[in-house]
LOVOMAR-551940 format. One record per residue: x, y, z of N, C-alpha, C in turn; residue in one letter. Coordinates in steps of 0.05 Angstrom, whole numbers, plus 5000, padded with zeros to 4 digits. Layout:
N
XYZXYZXYZa ...
***
This chain:
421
276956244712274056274713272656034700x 270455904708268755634716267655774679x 267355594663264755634642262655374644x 260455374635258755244626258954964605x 260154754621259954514597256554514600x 256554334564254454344558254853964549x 252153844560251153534550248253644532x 249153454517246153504494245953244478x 243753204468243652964443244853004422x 246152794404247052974379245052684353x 242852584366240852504344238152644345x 236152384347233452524354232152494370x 233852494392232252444423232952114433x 233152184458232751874469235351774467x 237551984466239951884475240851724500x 239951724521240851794543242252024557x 240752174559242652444574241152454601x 238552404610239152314630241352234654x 241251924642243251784662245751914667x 246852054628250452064625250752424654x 248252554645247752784673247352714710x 246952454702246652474731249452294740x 250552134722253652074726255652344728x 255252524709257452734710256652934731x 254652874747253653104767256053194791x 256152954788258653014819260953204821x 260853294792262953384781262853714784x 259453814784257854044781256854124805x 256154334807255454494831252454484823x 251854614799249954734780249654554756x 246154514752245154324738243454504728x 242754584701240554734682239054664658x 236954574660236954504636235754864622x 236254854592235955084583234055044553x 232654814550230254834528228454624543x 227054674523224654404517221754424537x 221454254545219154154568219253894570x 215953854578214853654595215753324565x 216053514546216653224520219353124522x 220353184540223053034546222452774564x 223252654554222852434590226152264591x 228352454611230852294616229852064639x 230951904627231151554648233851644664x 233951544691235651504711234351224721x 237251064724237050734743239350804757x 238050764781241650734800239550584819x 241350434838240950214857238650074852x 238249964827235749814812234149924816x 233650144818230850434815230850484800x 227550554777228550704752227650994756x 227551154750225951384746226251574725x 224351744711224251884686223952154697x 225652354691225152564690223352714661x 221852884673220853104653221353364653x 221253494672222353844668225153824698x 224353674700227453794741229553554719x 232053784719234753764716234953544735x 236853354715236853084722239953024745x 239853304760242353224771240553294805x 237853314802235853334827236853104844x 238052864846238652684863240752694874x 242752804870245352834869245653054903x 246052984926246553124951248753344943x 246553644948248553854951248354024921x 246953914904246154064882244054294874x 244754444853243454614857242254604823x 239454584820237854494794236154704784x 237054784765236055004753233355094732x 230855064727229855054697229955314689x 231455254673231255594660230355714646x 230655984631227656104614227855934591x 228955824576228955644555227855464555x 225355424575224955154575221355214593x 219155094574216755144578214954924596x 213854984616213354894645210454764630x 209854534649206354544646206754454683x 204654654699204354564729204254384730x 202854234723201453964726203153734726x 204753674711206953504707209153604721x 209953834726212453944739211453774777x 208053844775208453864811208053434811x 207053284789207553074802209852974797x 212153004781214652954782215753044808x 215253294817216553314836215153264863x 211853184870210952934885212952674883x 213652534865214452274859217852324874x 219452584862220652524877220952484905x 219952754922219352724945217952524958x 216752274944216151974959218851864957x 220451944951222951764950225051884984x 223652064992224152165021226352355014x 225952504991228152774992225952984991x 228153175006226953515009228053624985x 228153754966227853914938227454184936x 226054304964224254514964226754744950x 229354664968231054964966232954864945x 233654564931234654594912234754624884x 231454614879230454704852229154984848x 231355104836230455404820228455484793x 226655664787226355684774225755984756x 227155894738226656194722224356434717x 224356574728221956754721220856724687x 223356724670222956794646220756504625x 220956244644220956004637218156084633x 216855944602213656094597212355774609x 209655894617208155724630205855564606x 205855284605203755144591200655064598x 199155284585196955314601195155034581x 192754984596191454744592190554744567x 189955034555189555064518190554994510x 193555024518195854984491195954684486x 195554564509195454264504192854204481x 190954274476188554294468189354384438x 189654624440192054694412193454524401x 194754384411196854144408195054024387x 193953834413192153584400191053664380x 189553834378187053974346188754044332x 190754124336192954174300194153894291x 194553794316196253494309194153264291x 191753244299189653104295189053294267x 189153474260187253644236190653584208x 192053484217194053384197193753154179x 192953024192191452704176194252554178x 194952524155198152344149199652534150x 200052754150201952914159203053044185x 201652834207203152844226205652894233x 205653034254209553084257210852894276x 207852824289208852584317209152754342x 207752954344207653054374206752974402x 207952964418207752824443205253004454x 204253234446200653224454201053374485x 203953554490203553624519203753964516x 204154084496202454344492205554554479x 207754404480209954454469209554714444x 209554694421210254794396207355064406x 205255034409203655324419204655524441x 206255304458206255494481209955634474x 210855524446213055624432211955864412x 211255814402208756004383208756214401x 206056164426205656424434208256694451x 211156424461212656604465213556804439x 214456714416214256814395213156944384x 210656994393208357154382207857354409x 209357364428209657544450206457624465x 205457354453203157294473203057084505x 205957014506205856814530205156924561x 204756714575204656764605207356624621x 209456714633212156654644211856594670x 213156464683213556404705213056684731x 215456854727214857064738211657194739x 209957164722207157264719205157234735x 205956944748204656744781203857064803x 206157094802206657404822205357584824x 204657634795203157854782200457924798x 198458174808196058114824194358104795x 195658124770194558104749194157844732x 194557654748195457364736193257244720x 191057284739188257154733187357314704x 187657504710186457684676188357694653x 190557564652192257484638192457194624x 191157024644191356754634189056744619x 185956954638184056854615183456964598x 184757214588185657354561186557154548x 188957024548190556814535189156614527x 187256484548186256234542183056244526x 181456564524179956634510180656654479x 183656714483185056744456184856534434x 185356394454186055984450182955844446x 180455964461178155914447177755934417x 178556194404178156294380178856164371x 182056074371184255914348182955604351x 181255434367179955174366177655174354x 177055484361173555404346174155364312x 176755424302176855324277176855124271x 178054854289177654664288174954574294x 174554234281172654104283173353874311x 174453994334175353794364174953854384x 172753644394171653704414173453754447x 173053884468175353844477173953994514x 175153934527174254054558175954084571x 177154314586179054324597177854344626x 175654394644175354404669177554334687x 177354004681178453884704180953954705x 182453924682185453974679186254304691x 184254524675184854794699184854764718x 182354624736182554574766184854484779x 186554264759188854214773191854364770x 191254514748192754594740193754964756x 191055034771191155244783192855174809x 190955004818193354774837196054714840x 197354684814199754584812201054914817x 200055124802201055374800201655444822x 199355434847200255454877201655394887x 202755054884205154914896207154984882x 207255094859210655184850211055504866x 209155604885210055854898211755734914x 212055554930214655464943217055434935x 217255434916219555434903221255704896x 223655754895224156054887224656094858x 223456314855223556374825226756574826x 228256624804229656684798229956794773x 232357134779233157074746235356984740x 234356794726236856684722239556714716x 238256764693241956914671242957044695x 242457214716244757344739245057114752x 243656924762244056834783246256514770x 245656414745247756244729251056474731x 249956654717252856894707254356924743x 253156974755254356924787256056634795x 254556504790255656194799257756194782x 258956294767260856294740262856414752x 262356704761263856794774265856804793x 263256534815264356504840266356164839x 266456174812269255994797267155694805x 264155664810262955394809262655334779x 262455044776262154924757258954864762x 258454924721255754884720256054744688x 252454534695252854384677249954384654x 250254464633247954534613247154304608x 244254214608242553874598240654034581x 240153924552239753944541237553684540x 235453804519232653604519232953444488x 230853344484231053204466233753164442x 234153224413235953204403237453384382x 239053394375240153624355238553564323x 237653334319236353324291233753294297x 233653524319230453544324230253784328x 231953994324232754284328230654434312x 229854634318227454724301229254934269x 231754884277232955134255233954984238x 236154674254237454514235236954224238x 235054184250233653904242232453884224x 231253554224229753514197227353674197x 226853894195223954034191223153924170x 219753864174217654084197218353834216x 219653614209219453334235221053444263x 220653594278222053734297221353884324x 223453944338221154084359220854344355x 220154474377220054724380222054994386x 224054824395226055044405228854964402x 231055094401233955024387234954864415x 235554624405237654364422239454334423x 240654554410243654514400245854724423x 247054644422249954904434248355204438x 247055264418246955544420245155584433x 242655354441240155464453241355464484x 243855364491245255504530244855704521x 246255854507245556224501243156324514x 242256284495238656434492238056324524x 237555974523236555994545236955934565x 238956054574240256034607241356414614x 241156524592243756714585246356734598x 246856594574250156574585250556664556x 254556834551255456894529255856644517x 256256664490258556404480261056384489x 262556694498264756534509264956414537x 262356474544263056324575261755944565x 261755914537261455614539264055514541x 263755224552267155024559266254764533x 265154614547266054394535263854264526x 262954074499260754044491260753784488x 259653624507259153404510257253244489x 257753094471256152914452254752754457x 252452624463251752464468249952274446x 250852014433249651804418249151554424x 247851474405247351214416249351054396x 249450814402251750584380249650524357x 247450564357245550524338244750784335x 241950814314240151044317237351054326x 236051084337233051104342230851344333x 229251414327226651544329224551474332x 222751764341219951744350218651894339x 216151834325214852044313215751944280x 214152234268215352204239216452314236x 218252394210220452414195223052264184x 224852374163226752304160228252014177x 228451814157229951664182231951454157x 234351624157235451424131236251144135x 237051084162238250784159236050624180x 233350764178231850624188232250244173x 231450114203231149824185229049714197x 227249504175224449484170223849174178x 226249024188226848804185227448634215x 228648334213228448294241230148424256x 232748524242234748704266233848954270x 232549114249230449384266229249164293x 227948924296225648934309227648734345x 230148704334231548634358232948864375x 234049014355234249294375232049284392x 230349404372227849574390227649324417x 228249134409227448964438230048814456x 232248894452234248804460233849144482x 233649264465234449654468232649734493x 229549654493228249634504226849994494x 226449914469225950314454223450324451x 223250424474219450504476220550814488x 219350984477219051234494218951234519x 220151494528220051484563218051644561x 217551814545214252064555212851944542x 213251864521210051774506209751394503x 211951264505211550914509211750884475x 211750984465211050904439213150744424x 213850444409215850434394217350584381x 220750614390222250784366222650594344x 222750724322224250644301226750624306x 228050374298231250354301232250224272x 234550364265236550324252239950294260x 242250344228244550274242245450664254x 247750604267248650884275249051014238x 248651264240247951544219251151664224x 252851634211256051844215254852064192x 252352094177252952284161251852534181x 249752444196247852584215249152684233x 251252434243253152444270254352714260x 256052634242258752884238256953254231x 254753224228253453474226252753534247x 251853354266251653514299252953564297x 255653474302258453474321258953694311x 257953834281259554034266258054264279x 255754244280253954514278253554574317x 254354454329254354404359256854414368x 259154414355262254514373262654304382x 261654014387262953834398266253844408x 266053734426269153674434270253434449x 266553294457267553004468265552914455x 264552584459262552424446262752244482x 259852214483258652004498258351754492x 257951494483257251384466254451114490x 251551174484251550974501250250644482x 249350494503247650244493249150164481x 251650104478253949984470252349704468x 252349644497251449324498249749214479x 247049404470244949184463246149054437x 248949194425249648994402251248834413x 251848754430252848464437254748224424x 250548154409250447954396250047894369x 251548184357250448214323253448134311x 252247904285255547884266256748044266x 255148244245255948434225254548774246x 255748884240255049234248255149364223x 253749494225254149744200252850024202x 255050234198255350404195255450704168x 252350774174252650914144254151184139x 256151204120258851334120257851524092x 255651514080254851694059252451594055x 250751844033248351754035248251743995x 246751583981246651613957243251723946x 243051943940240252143930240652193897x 239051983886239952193860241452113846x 242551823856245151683839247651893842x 247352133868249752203880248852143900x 252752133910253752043938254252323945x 253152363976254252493990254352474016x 256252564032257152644060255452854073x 253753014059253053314074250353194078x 249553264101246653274111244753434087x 242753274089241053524050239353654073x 238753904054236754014064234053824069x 233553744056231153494056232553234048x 230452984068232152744061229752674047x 230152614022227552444007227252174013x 225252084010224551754011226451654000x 227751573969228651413963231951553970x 232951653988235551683998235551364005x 239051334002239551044004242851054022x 242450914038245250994056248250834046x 249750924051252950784042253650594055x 253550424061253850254094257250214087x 259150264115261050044119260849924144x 261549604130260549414158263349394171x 262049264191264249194217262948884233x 266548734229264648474251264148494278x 262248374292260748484312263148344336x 263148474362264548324373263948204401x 261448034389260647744394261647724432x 260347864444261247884477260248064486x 259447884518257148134532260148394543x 259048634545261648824547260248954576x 257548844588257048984612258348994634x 259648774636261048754657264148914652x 265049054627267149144622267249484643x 269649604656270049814668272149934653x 273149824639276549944632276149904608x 277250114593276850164561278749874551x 281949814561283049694544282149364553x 279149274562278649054567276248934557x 275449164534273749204514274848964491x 273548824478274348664455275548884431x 276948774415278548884400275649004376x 273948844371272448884347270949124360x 270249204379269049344396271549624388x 273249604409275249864404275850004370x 274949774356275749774323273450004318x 271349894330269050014317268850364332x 269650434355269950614358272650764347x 274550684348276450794327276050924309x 273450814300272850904270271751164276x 268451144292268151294290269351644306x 270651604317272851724332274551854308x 275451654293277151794263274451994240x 271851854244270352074218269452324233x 269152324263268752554275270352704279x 272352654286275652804299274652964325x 271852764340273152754367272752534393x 274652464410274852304424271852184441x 271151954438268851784456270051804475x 268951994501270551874530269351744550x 266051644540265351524555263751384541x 263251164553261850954542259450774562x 256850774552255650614566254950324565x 255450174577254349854580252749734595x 250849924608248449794613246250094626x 244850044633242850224647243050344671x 244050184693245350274719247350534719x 247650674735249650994734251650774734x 251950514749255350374753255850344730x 255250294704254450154686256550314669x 259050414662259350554653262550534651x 263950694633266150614628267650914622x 268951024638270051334629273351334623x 273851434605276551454586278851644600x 
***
């Protein structure tokens, strides 16, 4: 019987899981993603095309697939229907291979509004929210005030949304932000229409079926594991669990029908937004990544912060997420660096430690061990053992602090681009 591998981030977004999903698609029958929303944006490049996904499972290109959003994962119309405009200029039909969950809650034009007036009423304590209605329209599932996908159906829809969104009057008038939603409802009622073409589903039977009928299905996961709302760096975080366990909740599937838990990192580290960032660097090699890397946000454009790769961070995904492989991408953009380095402990306090802290304070200071760089473009590499030696060294390593195997590796942006073990 077929289980559920699962691909996920194991930093804070902006891994690549995208691309490494739409390479392993061929493999899958069934593509789901099972958290997040429209604050994801996966990049896909294949035949020098780029394109960014936001809510459609990034295995939508892939002939013969079947793409799932599932209840774990919160819709805004508006962005769902021009993503899926943009694809259809590319001359594919979509209509019958994207599913969607009844249970999946819908992001009404308040919550975005909500967003912005809590985000803005923080001052310097911003969390860095991407402003598309995420953490309210998490809230109100939580608060078992939401409107779900299935609800479209409802002949009760209309007196539901503007219960909700009267609701969402109250909670702004506390704020001091000015705000208009007209136009955005107008389109947004719009977008609601055009997702009636689409079939809604429940899911959890209709995943738990495909399982059955011995197809392989493949869990994508949104943003990153140290962005998890339970074991990330809180409050710097999102809204809903990124990790292994949120396939559970949101696809319903058991834990034992999970298989295999795909890792995905980068050779460096990046973030967006604020919080925690221990081996951030402030200097010209922070500022060559970011431009070798090319680390601007795919949803919001914004500069990431970049530093060296995190093994204290690494080995706590991999711990609290079941890992059992590692992805590794952007191999390439270090190329051309001497020295690499790798922080292998963190020092708080004039102690050293290995364990992720509950809080990382400012003056945390990281352990570095370096590595010489190995000075060669590796894009053109296909075959692991044609990798430079300083290169294989450096994965070695980290292969030995995780105890588990990199089986794939990326070297450039292209799906060709790529190197599997």
């Amino acid at each position: 019987m077929k289980k559920v591998d699962v691909v996920l981030g194991l930093q804070w977004g902006d891994e690549g899981k995208g691309k490494v999903v739409d390479v392993l698609t061929p493999g899958y029958k069934v593509i789901a993603r099972f958290q997040g929303g429209p604050n994801a944006g996966h990049s896909l490049v294949f035949d020098g095309d780029g394109f960014v996904l936001h809510t459609v499972p990034s295995g939508i290109f892939r002939p013969d697939s079947v793409n799932i959003i599932g209840n774990g994962v919160v819709i805004d119309p508006v962005i769902l229907q021009d993503e899926i405009e943009a694809i259809e200029a590319k001359g594919m039909d979509i209509t019958g291979k994207l599913l969607i969950s009844k249970k999946a809650h819908l992001i009404l034009p308040t919550h975005r509004m909500l967003d912005a007036a809590s985000e803005a009423s923080k001052g310097k304590g911003k969390i860095g929210s991407t402003l598309k209605g995420i953490g309210p329209t998490y809230m109100d599932k939580t608060g078992r005030n939401g409107l779900r996908v299935g609800d479209i159906l409802s002949p009760e829809f209309i007196q539901r949304y503007e219960a909700l969104k009267y609701k969402h009057f109250g909670l702004l008038s506390q704020y001091k932000f000015p705000f208009d939603i007209t136009d955005y409802e107008l389109k947004w009622f719009q977008a609601v229409e055009n997702m009636k073409r689409f079939t809604f589903i429940d899911s959890e039977y209709v995943v738990n079926r495909y399982l059955d009928q011995d197809l392989p299905v493949l869990a994508e996961g949104a943003q990153g594991s140290m962005l998890d709302i339970d074991f990330g760096t809180y409050p710097f975080v999102t809204s809903s669990n990124t990790m292994t366990a949120g396939v559970c909740t949101g696809l319903g599937v058991a834990p034992s029908r999970v298989g295999k838990v795909m890792g995905i990192f980068k050779a460096y580290c990046t973030r967006v937004g604020s919080g925690p960032f221990p081996t951030e660097l402030f200097d010209a090699t922070g500022e060559t990544l970011r431009r070798i890397g090319r680390e601007y946000g795919a949803t919001t454009g914004r500069p990431r912060r970049c530093g060296w790769l995190d093994l204290v961070a690494l080995k706590y995904a991999v711990m609290v997420n079941g890992v059992t492989e590692l992805i590794m991408m952007k191999a390439d953009v270090m190329n051309n660096f001497d020295t690499i380095r790798i922080a292998t402990a963190y020092k708080i306090g004039g102690n050293v430690t290995t364990d992720f802290p509950f809080e990382c304070p400012d003056d945390v200071e990281p352990v570095y061990t370096d590595f010489p760089g190995w000075k060669a473009d590796i894009t053109k590499v296909r075959r692991y053992e044609d990798f430079p030696e300083a290169f294989q060294n450096y994965i070695a390593f980290i292969e030995k602090e995780t105890g588990c195997p990199v089986k794939i590796i990326s070297v450039g942006p292209d799906r060709s681009e790529i190197v599997i073990r």
